[in-house]
C-alpha positions in Angstrom: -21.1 16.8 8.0 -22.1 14.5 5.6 -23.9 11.3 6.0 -21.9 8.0 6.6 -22.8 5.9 3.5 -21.9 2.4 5.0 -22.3 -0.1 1.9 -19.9 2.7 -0.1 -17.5 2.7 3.2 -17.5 -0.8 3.7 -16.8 -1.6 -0.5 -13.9 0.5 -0.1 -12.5 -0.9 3.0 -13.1 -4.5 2.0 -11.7 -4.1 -1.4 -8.6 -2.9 -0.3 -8.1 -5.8 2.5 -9.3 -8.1 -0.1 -6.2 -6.9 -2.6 -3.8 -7.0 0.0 -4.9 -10.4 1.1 -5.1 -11.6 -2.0 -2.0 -10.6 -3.1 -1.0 -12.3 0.9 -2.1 -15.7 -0.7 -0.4 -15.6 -3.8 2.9 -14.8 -2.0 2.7 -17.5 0.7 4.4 -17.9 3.3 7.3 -15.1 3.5 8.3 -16.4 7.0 11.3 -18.4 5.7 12.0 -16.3 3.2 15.2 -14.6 5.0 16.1 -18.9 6.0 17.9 -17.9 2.2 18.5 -14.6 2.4 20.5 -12.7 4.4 17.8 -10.2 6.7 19.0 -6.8 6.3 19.8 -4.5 9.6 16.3 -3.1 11.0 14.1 -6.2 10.0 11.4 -5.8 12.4 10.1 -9.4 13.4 7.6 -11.0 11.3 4.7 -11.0 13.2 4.5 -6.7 12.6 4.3 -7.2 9.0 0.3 -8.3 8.7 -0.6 -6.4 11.7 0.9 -2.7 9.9 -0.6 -4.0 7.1 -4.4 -4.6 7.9 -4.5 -1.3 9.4 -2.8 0.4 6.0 -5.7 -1.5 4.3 -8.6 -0.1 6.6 -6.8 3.6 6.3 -6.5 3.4 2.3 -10.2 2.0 2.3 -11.7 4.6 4.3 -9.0 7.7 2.1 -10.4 6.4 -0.8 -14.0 6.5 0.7 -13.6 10.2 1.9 -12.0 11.1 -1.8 -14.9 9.6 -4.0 -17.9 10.7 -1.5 -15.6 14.1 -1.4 -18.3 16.2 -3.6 -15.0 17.7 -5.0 -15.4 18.2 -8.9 -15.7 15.0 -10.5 -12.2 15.2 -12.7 -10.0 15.7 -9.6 -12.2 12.8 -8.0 -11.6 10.5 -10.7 -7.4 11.5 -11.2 -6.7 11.0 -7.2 -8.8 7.9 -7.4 -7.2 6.4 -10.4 -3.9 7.2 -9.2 -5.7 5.2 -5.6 -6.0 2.2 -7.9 -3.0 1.6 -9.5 -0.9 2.5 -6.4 -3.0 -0.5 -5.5 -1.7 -3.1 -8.2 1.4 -1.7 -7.6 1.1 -2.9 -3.9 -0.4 -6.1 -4.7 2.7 -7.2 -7.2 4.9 -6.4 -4.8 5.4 -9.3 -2.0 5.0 -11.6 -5.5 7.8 -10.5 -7.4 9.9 -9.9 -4.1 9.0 -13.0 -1.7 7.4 -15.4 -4.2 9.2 -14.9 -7.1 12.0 -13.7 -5.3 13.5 -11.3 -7.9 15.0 -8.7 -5.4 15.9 -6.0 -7.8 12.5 -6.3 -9.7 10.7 -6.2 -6.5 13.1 -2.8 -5.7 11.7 -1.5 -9.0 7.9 -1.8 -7.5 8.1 -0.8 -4.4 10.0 2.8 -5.9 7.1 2.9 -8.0 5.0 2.0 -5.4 6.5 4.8 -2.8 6.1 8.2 -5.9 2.3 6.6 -6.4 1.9 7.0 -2.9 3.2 10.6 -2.9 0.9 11.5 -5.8 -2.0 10.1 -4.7 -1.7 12.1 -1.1 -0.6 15.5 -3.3 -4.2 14.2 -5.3 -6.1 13.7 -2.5 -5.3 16.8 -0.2 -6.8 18.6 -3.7 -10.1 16.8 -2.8 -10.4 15.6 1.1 -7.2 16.8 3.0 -8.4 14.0 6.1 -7.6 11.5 3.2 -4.3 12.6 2.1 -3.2 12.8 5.5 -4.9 8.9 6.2 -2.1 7.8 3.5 1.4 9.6 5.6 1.5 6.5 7.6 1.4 4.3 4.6 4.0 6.5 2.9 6.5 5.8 5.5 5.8 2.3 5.9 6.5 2.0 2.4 9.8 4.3 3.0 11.0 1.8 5.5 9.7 -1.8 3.2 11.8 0.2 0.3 15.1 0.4 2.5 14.2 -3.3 4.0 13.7 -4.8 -0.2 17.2 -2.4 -1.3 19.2 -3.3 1.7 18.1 -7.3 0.9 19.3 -7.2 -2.7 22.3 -5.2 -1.8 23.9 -7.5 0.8 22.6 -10.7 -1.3 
């Protein structure tokens, strides 16, 4: 087993709690956000949302951790991790153009994007670290479910 490399664990962990927060701030506050919009069957209640999502965070931080400490040969490293990025920015745009900005069908557009970069990065990562692609299922769905949540919103609105 190799050695737990903490300031490499905690850089990847932090980072991606820092985009997601980040991207938190930017939206504001989402809360009254379906006060304008009809709330689409299956809206869990908004206290979940932040909770789900810190614990995403801490699971992508620690996949990408596994990926790039892997040992795995350096291109498939730097493909699954790049694909780890940009699923990334892809995440952090989304609750901006959806609940800020509130452009439904662009936000629809991102989060489709956002679920295939998802799927790609675990078919990446189970090519380097299986643990890691398997970290990211949970996310997957969570994103399966937010996609239905951001369609069924622009549909009955």
């Amino acid at each position: 087993m190799k050695k737990l490399n903490l300031p490499c664990l905690l850089f990847y962990i932090i980072s991606a709690e820092a985009i997601g927060g980040l991207s938190a701030l930017i939206t504001g506050n989402f809360s009254s956000f379906f006060d304008n919009y009809k709330a689409p069957p299956l809206l869990p209640p908004g206290w979940l949302f932040p909770v789900v999502w810190v614990l995403l965070y801490a699971l992508m931080g620690y996949s990408a951790y596994l990926v790039s400490g892997s040992g795995a040969e350096p291109d498939r490293v730097r493909c699954a991790m790049t694909v780890y990025w940009v699923q990334l920015a892809f995440n952090f745009s989304w609750s901006i153009i959806f609940f800020r900005l509130e452009w439904l069908w662009g936000g629809a557009a991102v989060i489709i994007g956002l679920f295939l970069l998802i799927a790609v990065m675990i078919m990446l990562f189970v090519r380097v670290e299986n643990k890691a692609a398997f970290l990211n299922i949970p996310y997957l769905v969570w994103v399966a479910f937010a996609t239905y949540l951001n369609i069924a919103t622009a549909v009955i609105n």
